[in-house]
N, C-alpha and C positions, 0 to 999 in steps of 0.2 A: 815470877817474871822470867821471859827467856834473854838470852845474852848468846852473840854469837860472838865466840874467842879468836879470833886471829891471832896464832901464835908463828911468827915466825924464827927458826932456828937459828942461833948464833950462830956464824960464819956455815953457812949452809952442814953444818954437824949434826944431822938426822941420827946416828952412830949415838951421838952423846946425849941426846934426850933420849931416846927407847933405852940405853945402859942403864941412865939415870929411872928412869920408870919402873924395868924391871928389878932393880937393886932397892929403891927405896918406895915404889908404888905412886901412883897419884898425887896422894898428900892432902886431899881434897879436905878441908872443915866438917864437920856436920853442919847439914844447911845449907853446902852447895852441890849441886846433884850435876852428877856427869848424863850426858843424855845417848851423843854421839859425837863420835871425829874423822875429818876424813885427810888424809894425808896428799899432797900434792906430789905428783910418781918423781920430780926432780930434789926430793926429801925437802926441799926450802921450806915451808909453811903448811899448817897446819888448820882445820878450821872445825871450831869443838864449839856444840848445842849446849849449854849450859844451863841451870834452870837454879832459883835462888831467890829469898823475898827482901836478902840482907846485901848489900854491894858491899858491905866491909869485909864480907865473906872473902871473896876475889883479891881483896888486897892484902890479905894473908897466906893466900893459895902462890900469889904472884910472887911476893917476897920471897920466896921458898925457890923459887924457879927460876928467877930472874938471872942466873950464872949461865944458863944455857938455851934461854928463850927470850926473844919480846916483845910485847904483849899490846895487844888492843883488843878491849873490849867493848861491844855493839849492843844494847839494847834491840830486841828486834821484838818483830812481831809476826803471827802465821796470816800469810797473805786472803785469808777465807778473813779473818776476822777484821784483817784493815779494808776488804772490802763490803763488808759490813757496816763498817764505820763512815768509810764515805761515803757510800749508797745513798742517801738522803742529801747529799751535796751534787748529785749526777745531775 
């Protein structure tokens, strides 16, 4: 299942999560798979394609990060397949 991550940076400190990534790396579980992230150019927030069949995965990825991010996580779905789905409701 995909998961879209809105992470927003504590006190807009972009500086202090890229330090922390490149010093200790991702930290991701086995199980939850990074896809893509796209960074917003005012460093505030962050927004990461996730992908995972385990949502407890997430909440040990979060724990770990929570000092200088946080966190909402989105359930989503790729818009070909939600119109898919309601195509027989048109």
């Amino acid at each position: 299942m995909l998961f879209m991550v809105v992470e927003k940076f504590r006190n807009q400190d972009g500086k202090a999560v890229y330090r922390k990534l490149r010093d200790s790396g991702r930290g991701l579980p086995d199980g939850l798979k990074f896809v893509a992230s796209y960074v917003t150019a005012d460093l505030d927030r962050c927004f990461q394609l996730m992908e995972t069949d385990d949502i407890t995965l997430f909440q040990r990825w979060i724990a770990d990060w929570q000092d200088v991010v946080e966190f909402e996580v989105v359930p989503v779905v790729e818009g070909k397949a939600t119109r898919q789905a309601i195509e027989p409701l048109l």
